[in-house]
N, C-alpha and C positions, 0 to 999 in steps of 0.2 A: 558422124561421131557415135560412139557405141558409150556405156556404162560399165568403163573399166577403169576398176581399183583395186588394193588390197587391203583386206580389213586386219586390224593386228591385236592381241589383247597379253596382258603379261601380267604374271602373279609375281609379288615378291616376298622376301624373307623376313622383311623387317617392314617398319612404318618408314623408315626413306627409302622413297623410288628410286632409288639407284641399286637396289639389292634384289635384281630380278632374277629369280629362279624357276620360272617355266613363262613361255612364251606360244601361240596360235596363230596361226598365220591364216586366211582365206583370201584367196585370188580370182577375182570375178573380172569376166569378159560377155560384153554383152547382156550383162543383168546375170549371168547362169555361173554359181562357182564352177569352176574348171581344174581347183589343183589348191591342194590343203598340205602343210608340214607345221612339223610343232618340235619343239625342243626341249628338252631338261636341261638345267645349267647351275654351276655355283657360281653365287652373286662375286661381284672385285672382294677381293682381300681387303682383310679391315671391316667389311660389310657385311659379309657371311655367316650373322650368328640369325636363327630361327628364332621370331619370337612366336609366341602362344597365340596370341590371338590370330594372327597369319596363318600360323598351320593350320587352326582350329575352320578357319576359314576354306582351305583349298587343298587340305589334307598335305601338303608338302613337306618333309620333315629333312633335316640336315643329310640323316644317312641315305635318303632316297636320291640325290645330288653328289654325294660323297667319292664317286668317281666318273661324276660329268664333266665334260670342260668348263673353264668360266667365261663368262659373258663377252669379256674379248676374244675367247677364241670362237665362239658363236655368230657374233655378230656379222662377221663379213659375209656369213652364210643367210640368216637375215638379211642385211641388205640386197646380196645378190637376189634372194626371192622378190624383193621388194621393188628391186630394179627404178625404172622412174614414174612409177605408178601412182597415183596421188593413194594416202593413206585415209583407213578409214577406221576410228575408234569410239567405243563408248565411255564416254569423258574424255577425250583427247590429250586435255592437259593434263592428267593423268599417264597416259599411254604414252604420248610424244618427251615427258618428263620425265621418263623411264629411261628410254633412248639418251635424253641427253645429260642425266645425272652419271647414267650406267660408262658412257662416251669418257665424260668430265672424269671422274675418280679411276677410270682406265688411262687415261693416256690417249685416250682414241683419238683420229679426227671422223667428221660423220657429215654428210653430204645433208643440204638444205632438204624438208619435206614440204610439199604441199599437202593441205589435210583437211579431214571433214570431222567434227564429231558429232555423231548422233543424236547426245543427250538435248544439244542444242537442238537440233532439227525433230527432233522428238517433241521437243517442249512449243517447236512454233509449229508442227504438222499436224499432232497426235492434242488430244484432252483430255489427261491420264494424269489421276493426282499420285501419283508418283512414276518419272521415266526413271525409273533404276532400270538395269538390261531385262530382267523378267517379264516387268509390266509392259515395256518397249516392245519387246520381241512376243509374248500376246498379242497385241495390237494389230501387230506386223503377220500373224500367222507363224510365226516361226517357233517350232517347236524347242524348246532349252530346259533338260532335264538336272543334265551336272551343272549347275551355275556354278562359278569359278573353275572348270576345266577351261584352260586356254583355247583349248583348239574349238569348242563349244561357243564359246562367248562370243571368239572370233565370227567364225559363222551366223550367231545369232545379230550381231555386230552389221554384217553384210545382208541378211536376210532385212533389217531396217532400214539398212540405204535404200536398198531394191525395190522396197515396199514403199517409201515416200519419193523415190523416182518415179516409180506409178501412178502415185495420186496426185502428181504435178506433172502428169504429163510428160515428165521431160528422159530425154533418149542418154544424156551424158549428165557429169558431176557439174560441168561448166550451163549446163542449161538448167540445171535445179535451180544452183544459185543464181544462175541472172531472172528466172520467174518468181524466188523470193526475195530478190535484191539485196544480194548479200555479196559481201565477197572472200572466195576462198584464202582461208588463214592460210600460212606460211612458218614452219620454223625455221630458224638460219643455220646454216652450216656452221660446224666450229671444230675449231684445227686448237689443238694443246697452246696454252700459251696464252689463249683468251681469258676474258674474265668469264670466272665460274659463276651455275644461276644458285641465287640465293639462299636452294634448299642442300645443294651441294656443301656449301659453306659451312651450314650448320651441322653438316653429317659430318666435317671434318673436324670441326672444333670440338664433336661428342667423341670422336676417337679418343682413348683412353680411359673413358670417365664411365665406360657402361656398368661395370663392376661397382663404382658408387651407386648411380642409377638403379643398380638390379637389389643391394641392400635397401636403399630408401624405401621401392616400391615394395621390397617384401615386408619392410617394418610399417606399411601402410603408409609410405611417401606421402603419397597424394590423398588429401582429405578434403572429402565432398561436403563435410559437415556446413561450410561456412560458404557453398554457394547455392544457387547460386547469384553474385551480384551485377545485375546489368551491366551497372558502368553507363558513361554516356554514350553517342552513338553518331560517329565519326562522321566525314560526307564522304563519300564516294570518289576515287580515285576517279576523276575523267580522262586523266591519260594512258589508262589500263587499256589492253589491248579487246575491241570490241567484240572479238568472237571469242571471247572467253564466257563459258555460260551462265558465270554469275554477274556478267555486265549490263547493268542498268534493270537488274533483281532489285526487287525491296524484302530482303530477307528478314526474318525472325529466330531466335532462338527458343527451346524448351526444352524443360530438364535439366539432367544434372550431366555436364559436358564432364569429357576426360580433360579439358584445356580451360580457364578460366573463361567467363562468358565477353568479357570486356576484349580481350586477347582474340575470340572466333570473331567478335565484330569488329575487329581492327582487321584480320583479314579478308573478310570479306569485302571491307570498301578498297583496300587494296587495290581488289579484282573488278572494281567499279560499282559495288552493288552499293545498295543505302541500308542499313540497318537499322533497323524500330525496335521498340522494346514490345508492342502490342501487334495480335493479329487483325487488322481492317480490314477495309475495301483495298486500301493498297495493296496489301499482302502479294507478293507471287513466291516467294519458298519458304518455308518452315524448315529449321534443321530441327532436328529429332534427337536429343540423348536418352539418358537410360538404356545404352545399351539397345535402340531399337533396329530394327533391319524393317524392311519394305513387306515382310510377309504379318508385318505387326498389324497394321492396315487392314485387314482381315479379319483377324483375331478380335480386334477390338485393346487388345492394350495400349494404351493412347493418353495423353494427356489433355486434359482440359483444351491447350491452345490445339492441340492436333485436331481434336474433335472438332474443334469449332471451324477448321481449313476442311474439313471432310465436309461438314455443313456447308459453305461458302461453295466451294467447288462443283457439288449437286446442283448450285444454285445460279452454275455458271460461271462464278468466276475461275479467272485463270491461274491457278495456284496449284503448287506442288509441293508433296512431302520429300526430305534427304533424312540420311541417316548420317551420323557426324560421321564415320568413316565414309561417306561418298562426297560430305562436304569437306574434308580432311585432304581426300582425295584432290577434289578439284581446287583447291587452294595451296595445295603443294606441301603441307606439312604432317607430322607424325599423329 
């Protein structure tokens, strides 16, 4: 058996992952990439509108896509690269949720994936208070300049399998996992017709209402004044799917989130995690608002609870900082 997979990384237009407009593909055989494509695309109809923080994020802007195909016509070029290769992403659910929202709100049907995501394997290989792709791909040796260039991430993406292949010894994706005892997730095939997954739904039911939305938010919609407030803190979905990497997390929030605090910790148990209002000894992730990113961590702009995860961490424990867009991310919502 050899160490062949393809790694896949997609930006999108908006906060629902179904509105992907650029895409990075790496194809590894034997541990050595061998073959790189990447595509520009306009997200499904209806989906299509650029918000600000997206662009601001990955430089993408409407007119840059304005005479690319859209995602169903993309796709089958996608999969043909993708062939039956197990998929390799950083946050997966993220990635693989792209795929199937993008599928979902097209019309598509889309062949089952076998898959790996990194963040997870990052978080049980690596001892890095924060696997965001940067800090990962450090680690790993991989060099990653433009973070959010697709075709970049992707690679850097691949560069982390490659690199915790190594340090377990193991020759193929099926020998990693059976030396950490783990078993390779799966997403299912879905032919039009099935039930849509969750975040699909709600991208449907906002259709028409964005134009509300976009007054609210400009007349200062959302006000941070009055959070924010804990709320209590749910238990832990057990029947959430295990290789999701906020599964059997004891997560924490801090600051002032774009989403009610009680609201991120109903998500999270969702996804199996247990939410606390304080950072202990239990502690394994801190989500971060204010607006933080992972190069904050450096800086020193941080909040009381952050600093104190930064403390804990030095000290050995195993804890990690997100930023609410990478917890957003892996929870499936805007």
């Amino acid at each position: 058996m050899a160490l062949d997979f393809t790694a896949i990384d997609f930006e999108t237009a908006n906060g629902f992952r179904g509105s992907p407009c650029s895409v990075g593909l790496t194809k590894v055989r034997g541990g050595v990439v061998v073959e790189e494509a990447s595509w520009l695309m306009r997200p499904p109809e209806n989906h299509d509108h650029f918000d600000f923080h997206n662009t601001r994020i990955h430089g993408i802007r409407a007119e840059d896509v304005a005479e690319a195909p859209r995602f169903a016509e993309v796709f089958p070029e996608i999969g043909a690269f993708i062939g039956e290769d197990i998929v390799a992403a950083h946050n997966a659910a993220f990635d693989l949720g792209v795929i199937r929202s993008g599928l979902e709100v097209s019309g598509l049907p889309g062949p089952a994936y076998e898959y790996v995501c990194t963040v997870m394997l990052s978080r049980r290989c690596y001892s890095l208070v924060s696997n965001s792709l940067p800090y990962a791909a450090e680690e790993a040796g991989v060099p990653l300049v433009n973070h959010h260039d697709a075709t970049e991430d992707a690679r850097a993406c691949a560069g982390i399998l490659v690199d915790i292949a190594r340090r377990n010894n193991a020759n193929s994706i099926a020998e990693l996992y059976l030396s950490l005892g783990l078993s390779l997730p799966v997403q299912p095939a879905f032919r039009p017709g099935e039930a849509l997954s969750k975040q699909t739904l709600a991208a449907l039911a906002a259709v028409g209402t964005r134009r509300t939305q976009s007054s609210a938010a400009g007349n200062g919609g959302r006000s941070w004044s009055s959070w924010p407030e804990e709320g209590s803190n749910p238990e832990p979905n057990l029947a959430a799917e295990p290789s999701h990497p906020l599964f059997g997390q004891t997560v924490v929030f801090t600051g002032e989130l774009g989403i009610a605090r009680p609201d991120a910790k109903q998500r999270a148990a969702e996804m199996g995690a247990r939410p606390e209002s304080r950072v202990t000894g239990r502690t394994t992730v801190l989500v971060v608002g204010d607006g933080f990113v992972a190069g904050d961590l450096r800086t020193g702009r941080l909040t009381g609870k952050a600093k104190r995860v930064l403390e804990l961490h030095s000290r050995g424990q195993q804890i990690e900082v997100l930023s609410e867009g990478e917890f957003l991310q892996m929870v499936g919502g805007n």
